[in-house]
C-alpha positions as CSV (number, residue, x, y, z in Angstrom):
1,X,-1.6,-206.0,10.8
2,X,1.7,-208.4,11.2
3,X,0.1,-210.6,14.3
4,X,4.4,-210.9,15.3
5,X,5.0,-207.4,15.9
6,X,1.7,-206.1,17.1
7,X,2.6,-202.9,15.1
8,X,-0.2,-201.5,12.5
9,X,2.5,-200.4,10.1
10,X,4.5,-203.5,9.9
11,X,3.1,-204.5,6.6
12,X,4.3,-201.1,5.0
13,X,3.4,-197.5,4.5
14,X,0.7,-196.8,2.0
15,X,1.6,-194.8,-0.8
16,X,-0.1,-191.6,0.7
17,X,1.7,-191.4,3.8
18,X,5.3,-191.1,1.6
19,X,4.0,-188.5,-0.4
20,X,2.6,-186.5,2.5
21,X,5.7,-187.1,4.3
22,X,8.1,-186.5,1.4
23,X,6.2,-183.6,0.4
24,X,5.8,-182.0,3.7
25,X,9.7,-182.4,4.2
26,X,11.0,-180.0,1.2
27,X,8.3,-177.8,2.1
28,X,10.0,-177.4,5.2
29,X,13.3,-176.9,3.0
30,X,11.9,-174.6,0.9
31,X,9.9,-172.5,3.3
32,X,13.4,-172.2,5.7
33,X,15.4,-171.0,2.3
34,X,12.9,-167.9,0.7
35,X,12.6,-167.0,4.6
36,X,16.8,-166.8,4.5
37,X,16.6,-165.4,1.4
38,X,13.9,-162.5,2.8
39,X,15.8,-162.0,6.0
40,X,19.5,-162.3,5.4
41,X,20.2,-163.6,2.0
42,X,24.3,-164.5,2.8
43,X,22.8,-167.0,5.0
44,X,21.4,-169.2,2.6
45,X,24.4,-171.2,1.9
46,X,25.3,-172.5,5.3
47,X,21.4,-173.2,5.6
48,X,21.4,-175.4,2.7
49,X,24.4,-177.0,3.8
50,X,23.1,-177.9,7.7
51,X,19.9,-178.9,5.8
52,X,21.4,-181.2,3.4
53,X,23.9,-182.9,5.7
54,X,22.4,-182.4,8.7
55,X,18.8,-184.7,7.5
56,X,20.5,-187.3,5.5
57,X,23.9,-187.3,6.9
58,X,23.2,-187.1,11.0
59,X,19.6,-187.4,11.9
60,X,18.7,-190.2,9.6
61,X,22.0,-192.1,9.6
62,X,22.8,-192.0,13.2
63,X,19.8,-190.7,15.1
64,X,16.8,-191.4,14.3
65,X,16.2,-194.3,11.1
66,X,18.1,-196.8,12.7
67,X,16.5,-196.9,15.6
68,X,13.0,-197.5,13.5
69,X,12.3,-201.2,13.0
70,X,10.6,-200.0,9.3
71,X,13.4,-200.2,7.5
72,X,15.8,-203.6,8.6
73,X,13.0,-205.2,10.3
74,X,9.9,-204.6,7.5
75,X,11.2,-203.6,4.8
76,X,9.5,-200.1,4.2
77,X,10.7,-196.5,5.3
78,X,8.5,-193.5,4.9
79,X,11.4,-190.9,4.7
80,X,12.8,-192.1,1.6
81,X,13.1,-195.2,-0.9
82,X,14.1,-198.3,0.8
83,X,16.7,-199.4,-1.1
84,X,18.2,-196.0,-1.0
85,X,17.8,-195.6,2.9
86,X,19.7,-199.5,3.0
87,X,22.7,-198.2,1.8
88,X,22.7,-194.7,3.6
89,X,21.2,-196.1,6.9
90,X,23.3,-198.9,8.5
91,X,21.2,-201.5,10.6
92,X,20.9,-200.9,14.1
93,X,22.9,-202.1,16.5
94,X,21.3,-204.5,19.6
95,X,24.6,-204.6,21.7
96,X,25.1,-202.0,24.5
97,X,27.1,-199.1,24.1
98,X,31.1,-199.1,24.6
């Protein structure tokens, strides 16, 4: 544990914990698309595009990731490879909100 942030994960994610997460995430993409495809096949399209954008493009680059101190502050995400979530993900602001 990094004594300067009194957080357990500081020194990184474990190689397990991406997998699970990584894995358990395109389940979740998978799963939602044969259950479109089952239901209401025409669907499928605008699914896979809210799915696509909406997880990379909004929730990780303006909701949730930079808002974690893994990524700016340790060095380590558990969503997706650092150095690709650097350039998608920009680091998070500390001023107040205009």
């Amino acid at each position: 544990m990094n004594a300067e942030t009194g957080c357990p994960l500081a020194e990184g994610f474990c190689t397990w914990e991406k997998v699970y997460a990584q894995v358990s995430f395109w389940l979740i993409g998978v799963a939602g698309t044969l259950g479109i495809l089952l239901a209401d096949w025409p669907w499928v399209l605008p699914y896979l595009l809210i799915f696509w954008y909406g997880i990379p493009g909004i929730i990780m680059r303006h909701l949730n990731c930079p808002r974690c101190p893994h990524l700016h502050v340790h060095g380590d995400c558990l969503q997706a490879p650092a150095g690709l979530s650097r350039r998608l993900i920009k680091a998070r602001k500390t001023g107040p909100f205009k």
